[in-house]
C-alpha positions in Angstrom: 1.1 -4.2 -9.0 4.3 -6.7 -9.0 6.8 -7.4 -6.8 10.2 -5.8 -7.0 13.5 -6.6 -4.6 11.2 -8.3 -1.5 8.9 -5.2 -1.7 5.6 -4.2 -3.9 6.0 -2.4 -7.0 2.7 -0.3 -8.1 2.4 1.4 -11.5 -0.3 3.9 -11.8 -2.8 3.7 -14.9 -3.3 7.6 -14.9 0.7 8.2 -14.9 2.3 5.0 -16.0 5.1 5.7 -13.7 5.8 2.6 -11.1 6.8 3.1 -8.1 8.2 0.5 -5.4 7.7 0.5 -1.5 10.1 -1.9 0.9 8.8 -4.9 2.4 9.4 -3.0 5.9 6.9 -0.7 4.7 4.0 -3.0 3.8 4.7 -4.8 7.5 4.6 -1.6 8.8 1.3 -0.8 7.2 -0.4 -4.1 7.7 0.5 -3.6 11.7 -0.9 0.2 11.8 -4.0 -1.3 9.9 -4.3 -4.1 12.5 -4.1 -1.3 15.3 -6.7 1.3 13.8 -8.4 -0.4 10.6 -8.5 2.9 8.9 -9.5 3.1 5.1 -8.1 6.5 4.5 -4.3 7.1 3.5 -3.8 9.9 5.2 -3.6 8.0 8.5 -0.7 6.6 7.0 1.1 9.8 5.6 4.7 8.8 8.1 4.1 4.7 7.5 4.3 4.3 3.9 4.4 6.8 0.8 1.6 4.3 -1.2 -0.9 4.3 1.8 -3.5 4.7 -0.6 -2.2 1.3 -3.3 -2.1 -0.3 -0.1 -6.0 0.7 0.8 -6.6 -0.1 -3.0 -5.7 -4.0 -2.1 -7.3 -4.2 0.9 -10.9 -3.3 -1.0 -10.1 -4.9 -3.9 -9.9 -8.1 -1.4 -12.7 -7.3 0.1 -14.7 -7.8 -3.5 -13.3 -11.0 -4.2 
C-alpha cells in the first residue's frame, strides 16, 4: 500500500499488479463505514472498486 496522486495505491501479493483508488473514494468509504460499520466489501460494490483493501486496513488496525 502507498500513496499515489492524493489517493491510496494497493499492489496485490497474489498478482503484483497495483492498483490506485482517488482520495474522494477513501472519504467516501470511510463515511459509508461510519453509517453502517460493515466488514464485507460487497456493501461497498458502487463506493469504491478496493472495498475489500480498504476492510484489509481497517483489521489490520484493529491488531495493532
Amino acid at each position: 500500500m502507498g500513496i499515489y496522486r492524493e489517493g491510496l495505491f494497493f499492489t496485490p501479493a497474489s498478482s503484483g499488479y497495483g492498483q490506485a483508488d482517488s482520495r474522494k473514494a477513501a472519504e467516501r468509504f470511510v463515511e459509508r463505514f461510519n453509517e453502517i460499520g460493515s466488514m464485507r466489501p460487497g456493501d461497498y460494490g458502487r463506493v469504491t472498486r478496493n472495498a475489500s483493501y480498504f476492510i484489509g486496513l481497517l483489521r489490520w488496525g484493529r491488531l495493532g
